[in-house]
N, C-alpha and C positions, 0 to 999 in steps of 0.2 A: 814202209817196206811191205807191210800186209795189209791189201785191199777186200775191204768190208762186203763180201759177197753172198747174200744170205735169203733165205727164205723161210721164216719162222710160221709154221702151221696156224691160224689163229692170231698171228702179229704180224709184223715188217717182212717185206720182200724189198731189197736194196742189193742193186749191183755197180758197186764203184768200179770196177774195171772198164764198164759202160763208157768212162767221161777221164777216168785218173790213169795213169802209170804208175806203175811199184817203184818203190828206192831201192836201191842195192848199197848201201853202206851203212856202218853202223854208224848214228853222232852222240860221240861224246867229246865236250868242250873243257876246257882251261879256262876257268876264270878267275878273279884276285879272291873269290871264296873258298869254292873248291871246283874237283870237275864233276862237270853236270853233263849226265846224260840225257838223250831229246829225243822222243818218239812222238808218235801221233795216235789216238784213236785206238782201234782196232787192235796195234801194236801191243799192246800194254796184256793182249789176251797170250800173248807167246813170250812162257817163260825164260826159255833160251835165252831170245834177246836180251831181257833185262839183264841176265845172270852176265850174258857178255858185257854186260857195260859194267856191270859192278866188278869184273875182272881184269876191266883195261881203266878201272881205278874211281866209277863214278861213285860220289857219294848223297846224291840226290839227282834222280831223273824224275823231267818236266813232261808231262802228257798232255797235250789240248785234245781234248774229244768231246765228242758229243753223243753218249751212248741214247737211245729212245726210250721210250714208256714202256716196253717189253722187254728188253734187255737192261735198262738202268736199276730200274727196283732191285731186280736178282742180283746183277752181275757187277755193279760198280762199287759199291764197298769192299765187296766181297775181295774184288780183284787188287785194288787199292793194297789194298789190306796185307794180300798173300805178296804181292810182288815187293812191297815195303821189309816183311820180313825174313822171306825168302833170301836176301841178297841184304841185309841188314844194312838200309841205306834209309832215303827220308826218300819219297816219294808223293810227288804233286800233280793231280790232275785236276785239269779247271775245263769245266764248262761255259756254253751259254747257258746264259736263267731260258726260263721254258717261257715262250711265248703262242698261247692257245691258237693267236689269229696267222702265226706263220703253216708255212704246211707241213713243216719236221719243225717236231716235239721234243727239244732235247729234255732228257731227264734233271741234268743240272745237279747242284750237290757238290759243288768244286770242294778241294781238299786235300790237304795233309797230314801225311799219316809218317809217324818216326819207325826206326828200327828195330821197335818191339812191339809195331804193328797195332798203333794205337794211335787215334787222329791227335793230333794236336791245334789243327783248325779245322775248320769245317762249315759250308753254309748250307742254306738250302736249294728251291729250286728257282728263287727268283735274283733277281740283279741285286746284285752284294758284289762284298770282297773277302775276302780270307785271311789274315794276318796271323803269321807262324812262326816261331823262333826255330831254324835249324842249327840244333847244336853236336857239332862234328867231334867234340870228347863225345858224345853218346855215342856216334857211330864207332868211333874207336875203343869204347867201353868196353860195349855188346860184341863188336868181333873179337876180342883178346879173351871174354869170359868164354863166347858160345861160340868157339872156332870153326861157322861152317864151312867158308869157304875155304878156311885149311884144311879139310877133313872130306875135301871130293877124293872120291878114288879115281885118277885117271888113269889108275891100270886096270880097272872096268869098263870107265866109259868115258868119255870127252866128248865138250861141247866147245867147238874152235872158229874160229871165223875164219871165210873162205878167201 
């Protein structure tokens, strides 16, 4: 939905609109688990979105990205992290391992992180895999103790899809 357009003073200049088109709908799927919401990349920086999936029911969304050497260090746990507990869901981003001799650097670090924002797998920056148990009484635990998503005021403000 959100194309990667950026120009970091001292790091990466990359403009996906160059080559991609934007999505326009949100995906969250039904599966014989639970429903899993799907974003891409870039996506995982706009809380909204997530928040919307965790309101049209997701109980783990799946991120493919490949954040760089300037934006990964900082910004990929970090984000992981907050969007996992923000919307007390289990959230998975996976990488490429970082290959020196390609010409983009992904940072790498694939990963899951549960609903109280704490990984429960996690690799590094090279070719692995990640093995995670998501256990869906946790998500239900966490929201019936820390009711945030009952506790939005939407006679403040609302976040609705279009």
């Amino acid at each position: 939905i959100h194309l990667f357009d950026i120009d970091i003073k001292g790091g990466i200049r990359f403009k996906e609109s160059d080559i991609l088109g934007r999505g326009h709908q949100i995906t969250v799927v039904d599966t014989e688990f639970c429903r899993i919401g799907i974003a891409i990349c870039y996506d995982m920086r706009f809380p909204e979105l997530m928040r919307l999936m965790a309101l049209k029911g997701a109980q783990l969304i799946v991120v493919p990205g490949a954040f760089n050497m300037t934006t990964g260090p900082a910004h990929w746990d970090l984000t992981m992290r907050a969007r996992a507990l923000d919307n007390q869901i289990y959230f998975a981003a996976v990488s490429p391992a970082r290959n020196l001799e390609s010409p983009y650097h992904a940072y790498g670090h694939s990963g899951v992180v549960n609903p109280w924002g704490a990984f429960c797998g996690k690799t590094d920056e090279t070719e692995s895999m990640v093995l995670a148990t998501v256990d869906l009484e946790q998500v239900r635990s966490i929201r019936s103790q820390l009711p945030l998503l009952q506790h939005r005021r939407e006679d403040v403000y609302k976040i609705e899809e279009l």
